[in-house]
C-alpha positions as CSV (number, residue, x, y, z in Angstrom):
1,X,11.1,14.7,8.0
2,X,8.9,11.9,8.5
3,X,10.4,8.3,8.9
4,X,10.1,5.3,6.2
5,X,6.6,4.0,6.2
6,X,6.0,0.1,6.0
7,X,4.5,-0.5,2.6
8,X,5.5,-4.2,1.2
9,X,6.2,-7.4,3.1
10,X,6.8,-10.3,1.2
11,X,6.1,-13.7,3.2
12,X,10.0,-14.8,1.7
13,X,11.4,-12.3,3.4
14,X,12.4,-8.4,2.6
15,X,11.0,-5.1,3.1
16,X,9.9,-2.1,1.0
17,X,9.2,1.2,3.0
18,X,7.7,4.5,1.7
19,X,9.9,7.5,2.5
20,X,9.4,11.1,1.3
21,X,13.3,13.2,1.3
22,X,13.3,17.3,0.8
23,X,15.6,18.6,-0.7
24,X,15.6,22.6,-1.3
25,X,11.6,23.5,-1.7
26,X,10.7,20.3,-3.4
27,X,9.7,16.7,-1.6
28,X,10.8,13.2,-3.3
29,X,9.2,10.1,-3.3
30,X,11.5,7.1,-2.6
31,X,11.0,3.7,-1.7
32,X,13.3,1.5,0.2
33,X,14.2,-1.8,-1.1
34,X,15.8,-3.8,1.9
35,X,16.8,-7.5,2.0
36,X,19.0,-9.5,5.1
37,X,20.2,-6.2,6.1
38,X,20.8,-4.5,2.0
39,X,19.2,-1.8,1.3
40,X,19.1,0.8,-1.3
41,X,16.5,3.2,-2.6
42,X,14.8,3.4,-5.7
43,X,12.1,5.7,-7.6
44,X,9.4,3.7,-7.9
45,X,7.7,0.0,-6.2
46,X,8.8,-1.9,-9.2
47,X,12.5,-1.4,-9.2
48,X,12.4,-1.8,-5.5
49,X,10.4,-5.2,-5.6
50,X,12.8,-6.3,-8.4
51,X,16.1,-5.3,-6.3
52,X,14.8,-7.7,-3.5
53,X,14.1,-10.6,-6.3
54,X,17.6,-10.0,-7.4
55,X,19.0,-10.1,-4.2
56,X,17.0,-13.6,-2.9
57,X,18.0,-15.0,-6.0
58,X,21.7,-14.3,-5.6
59,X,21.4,-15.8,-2.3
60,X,19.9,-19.2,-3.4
61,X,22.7,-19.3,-5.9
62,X,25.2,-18.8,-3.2
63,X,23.2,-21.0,-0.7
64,X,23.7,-23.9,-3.8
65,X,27.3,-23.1,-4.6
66,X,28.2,-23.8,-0.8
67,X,26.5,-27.0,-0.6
68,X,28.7,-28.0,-3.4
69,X,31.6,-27.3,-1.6
C-alpha cells in the first residue's frame, strides 16, 4: 500500500492527499481532507476541499464567539 500523496495546499491552511486503499481484488480512490489536525476521507476533491471550507469557517466563528467573551 502506497502512502497518501500531497495533492492540494491551500495558502489558508489545510491539506488534501491522494491515497489509493485495497480492499479484496479491487483498489479505491480516496482523498484526504485534513484541517488543524481533522481529517476525514472523502470520494472525490470536491467534497474534500468543501470539508476543509467547512471546517475554517467553523473556526472563524469560534475564533469571533471567544472575542466576545
Amino acid at each position: 500500500m502506497d502512502l497518501p500523496e500531497l495533492i492540494y495546499s491551500p495558502i489558508d491552511g489545510g491539506t488534501i492527499h491522494r491515497y489509493e486503499i485495497t480492499g479484496g481484488k479491487r483498489k479505491f480512490l480516496r482523498f484526504i481532507g485534513c484541517y488543524l489536525g481533522q481529517c476525514n476521507f472523502h470520494k472525490n476533491i470536491d467534497d474534500a476541499i468543501d470539508y476543509i471550507k467547512k471546517l475554517k469557517e467553523t473556526q472563524k466563528i469560534q475564533k469571533t464567539l471567544n472575542k466576545d467573551t
